[in-house]
ZANU-136162 format. One record per residue: residue in three letters; x, y, z of N, C-alpha, C in turn. Coordinates in steps of 0.2 Angstrom, whole numbers. Last residue first. Layout:
residues N
aa	n.u	n.v	n.w	ca.u	ca.v	ca.w	c.u	c.v	c.w
ALA	X	Y	Z	X	Y	Z	X	Y	Z
...
***
This chain:
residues 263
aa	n.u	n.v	n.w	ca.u	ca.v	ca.w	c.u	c.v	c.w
UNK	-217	216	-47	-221	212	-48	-225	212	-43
UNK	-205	225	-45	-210	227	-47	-216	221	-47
UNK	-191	225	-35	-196	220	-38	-203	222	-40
UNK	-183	236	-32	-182	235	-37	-187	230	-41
UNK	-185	236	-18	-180	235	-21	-180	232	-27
UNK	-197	243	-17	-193	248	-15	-185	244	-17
UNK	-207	234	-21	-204	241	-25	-198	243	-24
UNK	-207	225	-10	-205	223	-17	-200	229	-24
UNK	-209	233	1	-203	229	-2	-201	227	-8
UNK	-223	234	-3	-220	241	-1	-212	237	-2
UNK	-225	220	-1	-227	224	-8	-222	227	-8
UNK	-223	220	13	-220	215	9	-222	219	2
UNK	-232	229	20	-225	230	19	-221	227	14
UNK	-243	219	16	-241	226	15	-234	229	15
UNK	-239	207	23	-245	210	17	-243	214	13
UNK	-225	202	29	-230	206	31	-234	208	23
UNK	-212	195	25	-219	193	33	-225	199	33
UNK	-217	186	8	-213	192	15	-218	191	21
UNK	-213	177	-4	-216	178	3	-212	182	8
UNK	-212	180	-19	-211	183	-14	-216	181	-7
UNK	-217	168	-32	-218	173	-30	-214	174	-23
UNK	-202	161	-40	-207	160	-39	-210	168	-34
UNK	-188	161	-44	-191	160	-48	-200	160	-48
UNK	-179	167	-33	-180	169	-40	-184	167	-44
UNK	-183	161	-22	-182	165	-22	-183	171	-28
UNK	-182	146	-26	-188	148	-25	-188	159	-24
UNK	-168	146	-27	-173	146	-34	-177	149	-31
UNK	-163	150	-14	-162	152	-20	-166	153	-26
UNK	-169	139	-8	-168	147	-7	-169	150	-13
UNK	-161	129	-14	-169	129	-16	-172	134	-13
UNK	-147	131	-11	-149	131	-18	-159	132	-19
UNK	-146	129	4	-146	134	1	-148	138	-7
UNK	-150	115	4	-156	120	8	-153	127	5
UNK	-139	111	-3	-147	110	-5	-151	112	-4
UNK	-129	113	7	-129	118	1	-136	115	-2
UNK	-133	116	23	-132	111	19	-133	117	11
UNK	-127	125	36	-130	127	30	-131	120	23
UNK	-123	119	49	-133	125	49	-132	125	41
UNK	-117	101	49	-117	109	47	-122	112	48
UNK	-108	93	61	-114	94	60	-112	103	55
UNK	-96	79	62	-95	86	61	-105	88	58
UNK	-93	69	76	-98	71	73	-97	78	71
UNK	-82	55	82	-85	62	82	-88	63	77
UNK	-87	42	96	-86	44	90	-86	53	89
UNK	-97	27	102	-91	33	102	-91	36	95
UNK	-113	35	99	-109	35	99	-105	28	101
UNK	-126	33	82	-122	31	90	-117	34	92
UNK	-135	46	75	-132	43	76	-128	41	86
UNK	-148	45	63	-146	42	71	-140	42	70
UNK	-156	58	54	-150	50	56	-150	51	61
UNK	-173	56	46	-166	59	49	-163	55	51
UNK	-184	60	34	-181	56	39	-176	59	42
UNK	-193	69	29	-196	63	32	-193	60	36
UNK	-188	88	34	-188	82	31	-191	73	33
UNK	-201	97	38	-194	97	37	-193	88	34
UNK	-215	104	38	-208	108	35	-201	104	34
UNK	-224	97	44	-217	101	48	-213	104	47
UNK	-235	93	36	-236	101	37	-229	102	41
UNK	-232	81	31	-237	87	28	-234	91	28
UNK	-227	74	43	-225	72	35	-227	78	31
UNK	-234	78	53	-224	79	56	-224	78	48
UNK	-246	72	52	-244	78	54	-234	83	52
UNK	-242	59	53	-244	62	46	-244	69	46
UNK	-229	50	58	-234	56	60	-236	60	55
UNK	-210	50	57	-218	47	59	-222	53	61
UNK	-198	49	53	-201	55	57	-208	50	61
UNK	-188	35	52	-192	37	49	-194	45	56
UNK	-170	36	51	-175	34	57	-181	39	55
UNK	-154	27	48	-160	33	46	-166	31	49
UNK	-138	26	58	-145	22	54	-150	29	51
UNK	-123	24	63	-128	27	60	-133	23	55
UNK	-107	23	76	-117	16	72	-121	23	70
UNK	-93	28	74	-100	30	74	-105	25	71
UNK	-81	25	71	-83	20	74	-89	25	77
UNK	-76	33	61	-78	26	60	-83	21	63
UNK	-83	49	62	-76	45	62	-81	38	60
UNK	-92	57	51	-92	56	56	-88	50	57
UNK	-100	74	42	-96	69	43	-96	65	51
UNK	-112	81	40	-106	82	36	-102	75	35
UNK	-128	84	43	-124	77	42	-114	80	37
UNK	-138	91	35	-134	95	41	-128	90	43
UNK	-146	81	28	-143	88	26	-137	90	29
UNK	-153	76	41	-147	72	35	-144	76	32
UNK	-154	81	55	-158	81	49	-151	79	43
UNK	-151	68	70	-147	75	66	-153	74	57
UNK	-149	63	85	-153	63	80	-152	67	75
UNK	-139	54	96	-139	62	90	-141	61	86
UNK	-133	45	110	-136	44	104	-138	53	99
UNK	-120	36	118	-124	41	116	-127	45	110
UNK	-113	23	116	-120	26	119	-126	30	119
UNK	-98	34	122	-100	27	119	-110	27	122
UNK	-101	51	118	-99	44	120	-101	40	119
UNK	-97	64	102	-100	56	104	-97	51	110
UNK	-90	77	100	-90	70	103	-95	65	107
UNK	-95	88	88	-96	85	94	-96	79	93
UNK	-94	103	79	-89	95	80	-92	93	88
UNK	-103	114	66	-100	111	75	-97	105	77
UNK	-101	127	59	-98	119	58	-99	118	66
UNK	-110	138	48	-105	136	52	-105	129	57
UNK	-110	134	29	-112	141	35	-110	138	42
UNK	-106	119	23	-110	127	23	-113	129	29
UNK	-90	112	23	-97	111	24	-99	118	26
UNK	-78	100	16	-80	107	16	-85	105	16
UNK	-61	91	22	-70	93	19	-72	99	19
UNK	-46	87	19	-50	93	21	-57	92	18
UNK	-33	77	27	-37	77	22	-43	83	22
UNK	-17	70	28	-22	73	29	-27	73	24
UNK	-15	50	32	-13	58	29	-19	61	30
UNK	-19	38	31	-15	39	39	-13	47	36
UNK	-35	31	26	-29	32	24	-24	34	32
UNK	-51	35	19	-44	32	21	-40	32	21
UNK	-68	41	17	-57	41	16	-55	40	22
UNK	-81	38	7	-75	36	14	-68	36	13
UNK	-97	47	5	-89	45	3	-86	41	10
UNK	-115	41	4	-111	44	7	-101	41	6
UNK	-128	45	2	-124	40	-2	-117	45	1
UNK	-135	54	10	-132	46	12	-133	40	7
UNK	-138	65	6	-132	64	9	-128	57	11
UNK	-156	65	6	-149	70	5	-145	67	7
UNK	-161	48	6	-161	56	5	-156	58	4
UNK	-159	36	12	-156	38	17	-157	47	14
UNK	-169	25	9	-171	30	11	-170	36	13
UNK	-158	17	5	-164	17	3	-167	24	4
UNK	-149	14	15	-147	16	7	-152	16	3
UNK	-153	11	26	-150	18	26	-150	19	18
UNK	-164	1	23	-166	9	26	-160	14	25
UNK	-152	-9	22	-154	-8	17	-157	-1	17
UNK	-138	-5	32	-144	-9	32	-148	-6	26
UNK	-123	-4	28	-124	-10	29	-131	-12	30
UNK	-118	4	12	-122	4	18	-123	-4	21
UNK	-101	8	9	-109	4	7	-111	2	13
UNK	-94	24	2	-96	19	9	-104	16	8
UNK	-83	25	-11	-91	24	-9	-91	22	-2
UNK	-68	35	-8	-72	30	-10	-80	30	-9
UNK	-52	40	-9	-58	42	-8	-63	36	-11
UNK	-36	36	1	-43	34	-2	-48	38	-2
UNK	-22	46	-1	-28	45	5	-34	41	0
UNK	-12	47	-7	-12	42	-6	-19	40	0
UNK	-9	64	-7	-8	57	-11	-8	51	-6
UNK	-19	75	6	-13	70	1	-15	65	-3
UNK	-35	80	-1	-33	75	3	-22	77	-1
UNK	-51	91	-5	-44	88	-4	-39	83	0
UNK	-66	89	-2	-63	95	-6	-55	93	-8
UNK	-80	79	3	-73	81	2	-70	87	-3
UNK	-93	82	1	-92	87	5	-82	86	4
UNK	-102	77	-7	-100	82	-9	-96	86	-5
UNK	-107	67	3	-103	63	-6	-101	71	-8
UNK	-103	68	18	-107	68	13	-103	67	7
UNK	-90	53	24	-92	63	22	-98	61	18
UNK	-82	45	38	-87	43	32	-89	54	30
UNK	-63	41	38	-69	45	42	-74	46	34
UNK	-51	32	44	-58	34	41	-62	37	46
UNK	-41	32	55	-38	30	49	-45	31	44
UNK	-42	37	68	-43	30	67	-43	27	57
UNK	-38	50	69	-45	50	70	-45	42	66
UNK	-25	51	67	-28	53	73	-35	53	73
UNK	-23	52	54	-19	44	56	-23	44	65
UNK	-31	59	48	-34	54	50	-31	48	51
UNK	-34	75	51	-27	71	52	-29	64	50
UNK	-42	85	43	-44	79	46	-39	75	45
UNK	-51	100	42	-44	99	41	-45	92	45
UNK	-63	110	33	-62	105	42	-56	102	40
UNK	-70	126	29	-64	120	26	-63	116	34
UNK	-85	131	30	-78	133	34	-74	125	30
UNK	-95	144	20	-95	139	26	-88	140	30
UNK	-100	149	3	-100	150	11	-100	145	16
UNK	-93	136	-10	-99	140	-6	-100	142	0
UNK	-84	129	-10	-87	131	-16	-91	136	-15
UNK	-66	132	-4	-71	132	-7	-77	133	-10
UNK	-50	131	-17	-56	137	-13	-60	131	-10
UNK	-33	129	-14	-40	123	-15	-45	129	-12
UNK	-16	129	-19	-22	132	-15	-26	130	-16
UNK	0	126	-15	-5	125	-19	-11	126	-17
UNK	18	129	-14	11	131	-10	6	131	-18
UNK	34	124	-13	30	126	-15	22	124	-12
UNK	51	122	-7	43	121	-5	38	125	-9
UNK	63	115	-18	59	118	-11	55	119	-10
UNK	61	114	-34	65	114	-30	64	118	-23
UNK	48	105	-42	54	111	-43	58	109	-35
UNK	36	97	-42	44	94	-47	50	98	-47
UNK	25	94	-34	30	98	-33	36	95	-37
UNK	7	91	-43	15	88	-39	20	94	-39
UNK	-9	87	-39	-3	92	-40	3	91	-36
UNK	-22	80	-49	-15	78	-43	-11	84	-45
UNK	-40	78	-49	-33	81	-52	-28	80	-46
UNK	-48	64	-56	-45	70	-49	-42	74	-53
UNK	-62	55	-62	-54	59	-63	-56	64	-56
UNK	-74	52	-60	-72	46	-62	-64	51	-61
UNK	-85	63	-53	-81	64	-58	-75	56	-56
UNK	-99	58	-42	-91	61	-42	-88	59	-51
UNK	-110	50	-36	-110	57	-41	-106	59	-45
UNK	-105	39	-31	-107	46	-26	-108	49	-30
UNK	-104	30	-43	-111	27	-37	-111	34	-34
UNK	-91	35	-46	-99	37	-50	-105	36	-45
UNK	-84	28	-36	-84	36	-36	-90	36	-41
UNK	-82	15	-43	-86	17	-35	-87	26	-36
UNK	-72	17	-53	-80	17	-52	-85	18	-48
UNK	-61	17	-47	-63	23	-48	-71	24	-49
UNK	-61	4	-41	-58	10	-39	-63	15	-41
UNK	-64	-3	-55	-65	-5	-51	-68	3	-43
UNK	-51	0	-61	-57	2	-65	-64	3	-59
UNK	-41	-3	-54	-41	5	-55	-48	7	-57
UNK	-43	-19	-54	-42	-15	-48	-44	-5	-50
UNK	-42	-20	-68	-48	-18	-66	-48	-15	-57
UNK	-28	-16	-72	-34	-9	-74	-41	-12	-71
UNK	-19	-18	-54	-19	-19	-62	-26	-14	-63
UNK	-17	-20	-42	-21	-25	-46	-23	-22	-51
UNK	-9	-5	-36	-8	-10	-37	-15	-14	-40
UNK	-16	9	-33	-7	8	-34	-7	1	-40
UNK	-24	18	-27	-25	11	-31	-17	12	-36
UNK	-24	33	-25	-21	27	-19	-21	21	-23
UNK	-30	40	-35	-21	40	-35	-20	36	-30
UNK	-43	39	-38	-38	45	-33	-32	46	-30
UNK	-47	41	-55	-48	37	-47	-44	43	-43
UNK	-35	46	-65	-40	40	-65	-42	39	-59
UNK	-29	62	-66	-28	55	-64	-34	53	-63
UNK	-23	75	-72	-26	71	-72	-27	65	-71
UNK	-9	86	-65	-11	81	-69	-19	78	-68
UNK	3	100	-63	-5	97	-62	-6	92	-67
UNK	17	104	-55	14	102	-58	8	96	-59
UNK	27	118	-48	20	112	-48	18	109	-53
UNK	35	127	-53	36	121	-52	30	115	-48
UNK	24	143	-46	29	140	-53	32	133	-49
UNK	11	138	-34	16	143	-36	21	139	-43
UNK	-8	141	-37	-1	136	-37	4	143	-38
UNK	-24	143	-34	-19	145	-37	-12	138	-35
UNK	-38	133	-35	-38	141	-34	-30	144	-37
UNK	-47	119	-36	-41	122	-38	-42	129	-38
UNK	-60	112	-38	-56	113	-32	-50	119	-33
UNK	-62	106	-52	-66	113	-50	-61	116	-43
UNK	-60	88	-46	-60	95	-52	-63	100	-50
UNK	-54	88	-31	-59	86	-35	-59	91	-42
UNK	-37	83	-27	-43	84	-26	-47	84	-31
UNK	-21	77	-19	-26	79	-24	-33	80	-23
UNK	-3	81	-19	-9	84	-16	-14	81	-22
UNK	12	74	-16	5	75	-20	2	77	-16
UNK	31	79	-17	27	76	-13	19	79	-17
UNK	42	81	-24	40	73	-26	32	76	-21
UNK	50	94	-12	51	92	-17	44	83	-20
UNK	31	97	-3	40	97	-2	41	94	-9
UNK	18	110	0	20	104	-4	29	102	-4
UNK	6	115	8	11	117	5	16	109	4
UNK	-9	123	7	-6	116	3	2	115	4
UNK	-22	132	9	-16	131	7	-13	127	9
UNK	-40	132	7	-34	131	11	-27	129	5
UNK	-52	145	11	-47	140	5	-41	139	8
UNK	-67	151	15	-62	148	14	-60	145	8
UNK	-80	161	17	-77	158	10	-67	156	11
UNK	-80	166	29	-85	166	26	-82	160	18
UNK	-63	168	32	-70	166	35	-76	166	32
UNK	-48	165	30	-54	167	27	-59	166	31
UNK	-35	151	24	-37	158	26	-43	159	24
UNK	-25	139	34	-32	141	31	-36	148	33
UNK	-10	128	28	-14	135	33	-22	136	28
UNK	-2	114	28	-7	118	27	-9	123	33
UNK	10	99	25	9	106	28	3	111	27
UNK	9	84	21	8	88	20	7	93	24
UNK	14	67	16	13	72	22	13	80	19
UNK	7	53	6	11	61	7	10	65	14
UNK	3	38	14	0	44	12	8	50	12
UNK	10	24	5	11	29	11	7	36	10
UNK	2	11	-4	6	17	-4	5	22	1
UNK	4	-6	0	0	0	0	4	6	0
***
């Protein structure tokens, strides 16, 4: 098995981070296409099949590998950035949308850690990105937003990215955290999660929120987000594409004028 890269990184910004990378002679950084912000000269960027840890068992082992990534959505290719010049050079990853970059040692967090399918952002060479298959058929069935969910492996770092702002909480053994699937970023290995219907035709109609949610057990940690980018994006449209609901009748109208929505 191939050694994860060790790598150095800082992270600037608040609202819209992107972290920096900093890279020694030979040494990889990779991530998902689109991820890329800047590089210093002597880097050098490549396209790779899969996510560069499948070293060995030949093209179906790779084919294999890389296919799993379609099952989460994900683009079948990475890109790899390699230092080929001389001393350290710095390579940068935005990302996509308002939140905060989570940094994940994971020779320190038990070697995996399971993310939404959108939420990794970058890793060293040699960290597995992969499918996580569920073990009860309710979670992959039903699981909704998020649970088709990624797994990286490996003993290097690795960074997710989740909207609007990020809470990390330890799970004891035991202890149990019912979480809206959305809001699910990430959570170490040894976390038991299921999907756990709402119930209640009431709570199905009219509660506004989703039918199911996850359980999860403890030991373990749990990264939770306030902004899923789904809940951000259906803001959005409905905001653009459908009628204005303001909180007030009147004023709501008086609104619409005053910024520019004539309708």
């Amino acid at each position: 098995m191939i050694s994860n890269h060790e790598i150095d990184y800082r992270i600037f910004g608040e609202e819209m981070q992107y972290v920096e990378v900093e890279l020694d002679p030979n040494e990889t950084a990779v991530a998902e296409p689109g991820a890329f912000m800047m590089m210093d000269d002597g880097i050098q960027m490549q396209t790779i099949f899969g996510d560069g840890s499948q070293q060995t068992g030949g093209i179906l082992g790779k084919l294999f590998s890389a296919g799993k990534r379609l099952l989460t959505g994900e683009n079948l290719f990475m890109t790899a950035f390699t230092n080929v010049g001389y001393g350290k050079k710095s390579v940068s990853f935005a990302s996509p949308y308002p939140g905060k970059i989570i940094p994940l040692d994971l020779y320190h967090l038990g070697g995996r850690v399971i993310c939404q399918k959108d939420a990794f952002l970058c890793a060293a060479k040699g960290v597995s990105v992969s499918i996580e298959f569920q073990r009860k058929l309710g979670t992959g069935l039903f699981g909704g937003e998020g649970f088709i969910m990624q797994k990286l492996e490996g003993d290097g770092m690795a960074f997710m990215h989740a909207g609007g702002h990020v809470l990390e909480k330890q799970l004891q053994p035991g202890e149990l955290l019912k979480v809206d699937t959305g809001c699910l970023v990430g959570f170490t290995h040894g976390v038991d999660y299921d999907i756990q219907f709402v119930g209640g035709i009431r709570n199905t109609i009219f509660g506004g929120e989703g039918v199911f949610f996850a359980t999860l057990r403890g030991p373990g940690k749990v990264w939770i987000q306030t902004l899923p980018v789904s809940r951000l994006a259906a803001r959005i449209l409905q905001y653009g594409t459908g009628p204005r609901k303001e909180e007030g009748s009147i004023l709501g109208g008086l609104g619409n004028l005053l910024d520019g929505d004539g309708r």
